[in-house]
N, C-alpha and C positions, 0 to 999 in steps of 0.2 A: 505787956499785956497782949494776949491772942487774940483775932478779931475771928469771930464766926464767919464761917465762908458762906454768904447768900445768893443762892439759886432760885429760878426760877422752877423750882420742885416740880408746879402743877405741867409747864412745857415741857419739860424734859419728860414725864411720864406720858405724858400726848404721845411727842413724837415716838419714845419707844415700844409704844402702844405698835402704834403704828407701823413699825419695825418687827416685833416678833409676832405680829396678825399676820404677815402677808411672807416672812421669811423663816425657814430653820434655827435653832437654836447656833448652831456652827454657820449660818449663811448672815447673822445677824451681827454688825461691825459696830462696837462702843465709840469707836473715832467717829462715822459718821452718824451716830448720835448724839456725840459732841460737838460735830458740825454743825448738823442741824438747828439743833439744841442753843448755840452760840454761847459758849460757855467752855472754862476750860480744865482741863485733864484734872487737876489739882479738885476743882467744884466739883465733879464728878465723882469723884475716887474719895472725897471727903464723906458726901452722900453713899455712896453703896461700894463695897471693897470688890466689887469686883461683877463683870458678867449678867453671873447665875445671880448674884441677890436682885440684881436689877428685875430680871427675871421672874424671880419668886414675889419678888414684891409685886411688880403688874400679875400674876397669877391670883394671889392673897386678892388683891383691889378688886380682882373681877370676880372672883367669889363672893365676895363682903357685898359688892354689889348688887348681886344677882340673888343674894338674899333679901336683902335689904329691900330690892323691888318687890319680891315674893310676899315679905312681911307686911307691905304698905297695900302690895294690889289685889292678896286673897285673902277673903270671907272662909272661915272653916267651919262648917256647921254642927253644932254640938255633936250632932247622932252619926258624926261619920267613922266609916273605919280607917283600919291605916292603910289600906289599896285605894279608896276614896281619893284620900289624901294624898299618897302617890298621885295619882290621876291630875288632881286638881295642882298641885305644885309643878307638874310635868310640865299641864298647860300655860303656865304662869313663866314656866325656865321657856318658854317656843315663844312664847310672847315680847320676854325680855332679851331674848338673841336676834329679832328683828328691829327691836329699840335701839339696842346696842351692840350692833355687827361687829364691831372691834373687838369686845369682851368673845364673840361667839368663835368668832375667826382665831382669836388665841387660843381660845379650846383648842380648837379643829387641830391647830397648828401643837398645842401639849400632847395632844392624842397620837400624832403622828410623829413624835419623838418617843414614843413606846418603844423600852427596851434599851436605853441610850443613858447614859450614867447619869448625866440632868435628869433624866427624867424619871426615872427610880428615886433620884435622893428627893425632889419636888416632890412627888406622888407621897411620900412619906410624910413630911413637913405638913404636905395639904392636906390628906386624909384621915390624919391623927384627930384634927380639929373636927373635922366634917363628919367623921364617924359615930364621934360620942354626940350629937343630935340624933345622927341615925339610930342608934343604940339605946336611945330614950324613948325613942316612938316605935321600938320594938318593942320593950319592954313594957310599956304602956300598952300596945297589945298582945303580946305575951300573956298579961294579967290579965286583961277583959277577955280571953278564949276564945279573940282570933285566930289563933295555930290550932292545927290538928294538935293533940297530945304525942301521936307518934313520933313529933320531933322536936331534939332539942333544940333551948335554946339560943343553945352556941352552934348549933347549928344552921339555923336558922337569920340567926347573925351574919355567919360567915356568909351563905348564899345568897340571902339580899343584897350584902354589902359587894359579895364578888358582882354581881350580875348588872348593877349602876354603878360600879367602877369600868365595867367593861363592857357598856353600852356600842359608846364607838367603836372599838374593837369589834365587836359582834357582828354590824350591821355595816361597818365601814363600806364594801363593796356591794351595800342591795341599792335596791332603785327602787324602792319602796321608800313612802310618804316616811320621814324619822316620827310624827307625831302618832303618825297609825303602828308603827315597829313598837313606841313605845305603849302604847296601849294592850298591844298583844302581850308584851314583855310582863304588865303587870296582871294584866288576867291571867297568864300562865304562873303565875306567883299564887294568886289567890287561887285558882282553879286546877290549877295540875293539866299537866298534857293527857292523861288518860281519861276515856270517857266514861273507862268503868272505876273509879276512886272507890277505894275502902273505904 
């Protein structure tokens, strides 16, 4: 009979929390968070085949989470739009990365493995999920005649979704406040950069 190998699941995610917040996906070593961890290669490797799942898995947690806050600690007022709603979720994601630096620091730290095979295959994985939300509250305003009619869409789609995918990216190097970046981000969404709009 095979006995289940039992880990302390919740430490081991702590400490590699704590590991890929503060280090690179390639600076990040599974032995010393086996170390740490106090647990061995066998327990390890039982829980996640490798790495990158460990990886993906604290990315998934800190998503889930950071929903999860979002869902418990904003009021959405019936009459809002969906740039509102950006707004107010935005506030609520700045809120939750001072609660939980760890979750934020991992970002910062996925962000900056852009371009990098992890980080392409994860972005995939994560975004599949993340998009079809997105894609509900487009379409939800799509239908109410929030968009100009001049554009589709799947146009529409795609540029929202390019433009909070590539938040970080965009702003990495300003030295402007991220809450104010992101406000301009979404009034430019709603409003257009021109001051003379068709």
């Amino acid at each position: 009979m095979s006995r289940r190998v039992s880990i302390d699941e919740k430490r081991l995610l702590e400490i590699a929390l704590g590991e890929f917040a503060s280090k690179s996906f390639d600076e990040v070593s599974v032995n010393r968070i086996i170390e740490r961890a106090q647990i061995s290669k066998g327990s390890f490797y039982y829980r996640f085949s490798d790495k990158y799942e460990l990886y993906v898995t604290l990315l998934k947690l800190a998503a889930d989470a950071k929903w999860e806050y979002i869902s418990q600690n904003v009021t959405i007022p019936d009459d809002r739009d969906l740039f509102s709603l950006f707004s107010i979720q935005a506030e609520a994601g700045f809120a939750f990365a001072q609660e939980y630096p760890e979750y934020a620091d991992l970002a910062i730290r996925f962000n900056l493995e852009r371009g990098s095979q992890q980080y392409e295959k994860a972005k995939t994985e994560l975004y599949s999920a993340d998009n079809s939300g997105l894609e509900k509250m487009i379409d939800t305003a799509y239908e109410a005649g929030e968009f100009s009619n001049q554009y589709s869409k799947p146009f529409v789609k795609s540029l929202i979704s390019f433009l909070f995918s590539s938040f970080d990216q965009m702003f990495q190097d300003s030295k402007e406040d991220p809450q104010v970046l992101i406000e301009q981000l979404i009034r430019c969404m709603k409003y257009g950069l021109s001051k003379d709009r068709p």
